[in-house]
C-alpha positions as CSV (number, residue, x, y, z in Angstrom):
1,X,13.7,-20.5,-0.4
2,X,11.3,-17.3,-0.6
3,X,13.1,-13.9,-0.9
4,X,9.4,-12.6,0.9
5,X,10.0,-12.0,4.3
6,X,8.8,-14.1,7.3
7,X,5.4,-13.2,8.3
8,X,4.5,-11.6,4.8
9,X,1.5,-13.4,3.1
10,X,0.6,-12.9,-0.9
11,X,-2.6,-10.9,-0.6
12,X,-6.0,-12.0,-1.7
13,X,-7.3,-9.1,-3.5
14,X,-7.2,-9.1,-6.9
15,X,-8.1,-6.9,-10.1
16,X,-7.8,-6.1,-13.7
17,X,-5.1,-3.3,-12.4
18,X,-3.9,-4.3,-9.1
19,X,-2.5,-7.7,-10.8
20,X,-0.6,-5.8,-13.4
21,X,1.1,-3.7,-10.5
22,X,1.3,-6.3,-7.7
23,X,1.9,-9.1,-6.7
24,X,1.4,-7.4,-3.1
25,X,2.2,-9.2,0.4
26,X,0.4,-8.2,3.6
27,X,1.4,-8.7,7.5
28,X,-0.4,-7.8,10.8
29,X,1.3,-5.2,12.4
30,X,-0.8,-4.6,15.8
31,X,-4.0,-2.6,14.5
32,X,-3.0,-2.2,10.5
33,X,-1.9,-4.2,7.7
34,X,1.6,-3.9,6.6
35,X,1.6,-3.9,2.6
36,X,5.1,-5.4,1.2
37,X,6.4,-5.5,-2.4
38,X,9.5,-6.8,-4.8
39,X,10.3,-4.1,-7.1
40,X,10.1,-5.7,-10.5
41,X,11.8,-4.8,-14.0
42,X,7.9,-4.2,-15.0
43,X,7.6,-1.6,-12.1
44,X,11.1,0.3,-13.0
45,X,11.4,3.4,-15.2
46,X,14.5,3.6,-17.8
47,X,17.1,4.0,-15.0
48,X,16.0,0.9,-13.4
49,X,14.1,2.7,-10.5
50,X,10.8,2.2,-9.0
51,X,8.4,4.1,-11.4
52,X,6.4,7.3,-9.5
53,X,3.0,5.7,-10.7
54,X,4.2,1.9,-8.9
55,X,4.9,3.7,-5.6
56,X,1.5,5.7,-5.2
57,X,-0.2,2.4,-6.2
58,X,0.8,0.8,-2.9
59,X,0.3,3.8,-1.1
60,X,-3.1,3.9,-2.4
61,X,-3.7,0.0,-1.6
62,X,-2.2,0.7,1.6
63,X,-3.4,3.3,2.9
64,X,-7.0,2.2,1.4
65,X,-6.8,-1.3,3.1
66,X,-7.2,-0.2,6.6
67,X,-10.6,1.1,6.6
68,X,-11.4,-1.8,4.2
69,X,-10.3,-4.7,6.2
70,X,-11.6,-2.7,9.3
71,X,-14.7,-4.6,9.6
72,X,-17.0,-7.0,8.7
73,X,-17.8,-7.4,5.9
74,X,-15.6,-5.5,4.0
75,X,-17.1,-2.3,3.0
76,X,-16.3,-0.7,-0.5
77,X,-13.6,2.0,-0.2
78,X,-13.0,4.5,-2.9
79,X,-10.3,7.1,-3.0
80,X,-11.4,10.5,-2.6
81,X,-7.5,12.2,-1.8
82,X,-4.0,10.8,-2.2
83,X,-0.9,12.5,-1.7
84,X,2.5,10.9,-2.1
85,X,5.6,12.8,-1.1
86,X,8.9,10.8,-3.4
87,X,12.1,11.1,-0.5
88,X,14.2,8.5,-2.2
89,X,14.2,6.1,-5.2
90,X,13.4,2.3,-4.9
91,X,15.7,-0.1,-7.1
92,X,15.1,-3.2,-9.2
93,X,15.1,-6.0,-6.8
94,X,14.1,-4.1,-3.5
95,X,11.6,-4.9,-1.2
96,X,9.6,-2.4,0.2
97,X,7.0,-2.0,2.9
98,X,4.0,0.5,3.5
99,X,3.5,1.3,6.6
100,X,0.0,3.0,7.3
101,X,-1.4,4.9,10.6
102,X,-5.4,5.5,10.5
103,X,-5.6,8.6,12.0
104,X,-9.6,8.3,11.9
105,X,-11.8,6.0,11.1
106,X,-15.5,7.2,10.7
107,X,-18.8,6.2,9.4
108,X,-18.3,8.1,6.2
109,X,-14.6,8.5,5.6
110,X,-11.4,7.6,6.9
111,X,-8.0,9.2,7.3
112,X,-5.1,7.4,7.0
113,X,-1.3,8.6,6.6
114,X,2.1,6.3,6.7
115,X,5.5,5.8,4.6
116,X,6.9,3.7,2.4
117,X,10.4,2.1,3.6
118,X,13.2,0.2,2.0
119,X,14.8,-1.2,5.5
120,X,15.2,1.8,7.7
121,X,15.3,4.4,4.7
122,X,12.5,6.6,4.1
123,X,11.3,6.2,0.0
124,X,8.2,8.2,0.4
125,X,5.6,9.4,2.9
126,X,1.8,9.3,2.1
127,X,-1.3,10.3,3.0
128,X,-5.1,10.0,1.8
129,X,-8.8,10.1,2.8
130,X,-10.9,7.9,2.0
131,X,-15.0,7.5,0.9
132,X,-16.5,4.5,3.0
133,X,-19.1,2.9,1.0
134,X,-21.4,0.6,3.2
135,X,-24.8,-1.3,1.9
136,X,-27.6,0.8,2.5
């Protein structure tokens, strides 16, 4: 039996740094992508909590997916601003969700905000804009 929630899918991306730091799971929440993850022993600090660095990596996939998967095709996204806000610690073994809101999405760049949840608790908020990269 999977310990990966119903509805939550292994994500397709993939990449030099994302597959050190994933694996990530993705689910369709209305207009946005839900981004879900198993904290690892290779994404916990000395005290067995969720590293700072493995938290603003899923905000930043998160948050950055939206305008990505917001049409077709895909445009290239870069990061131009993230902010991460730490409210509580993850633990080894828990599975945590990012939760992203697009707050606009324009030609150019997008604005997207949202928090990362362990059940009901609050772990961190987040927020970020991001570059929109389309073929000429």
């Amino acid at each position: 039996m999977s310990d990966i929630p119903d509805g939550f899918k292994t994500a397709e991306f993939t990449g030099p740094f994302l597959d050190r730091n994933g694996t990530y799971y993705l689910k369709r929440d209305g207009e946005v992508w839900l981004v879900g993850q198993r904290v690892e022993s290779r994404h916990v600090n000395y005290i067995d909590l969720a590293h700072g660095g493995m938290l603003a990596t899923l905000a930043d996939v998160a948050l950055s997916l939206q305008p990505y998967l917001s049409e077709q095709p895909n445009p290239a996204v870069t990061t131009s601003s993230l902010t991460v806000n730490f409210v509580a610690a993850a633990r080894l073994g828990d599975w945590i969700v990012a939760h992203p809101v697009v707050d606009r999405l324009g030609k150019r760049a997008a604005q997207v905000h949202g928090r990362i949840l362990r059940g009901d608790e609050v772990l961190a908020t987040m927020s970020g804009v991001f570059a929109i990269h389309r073929p000429a």
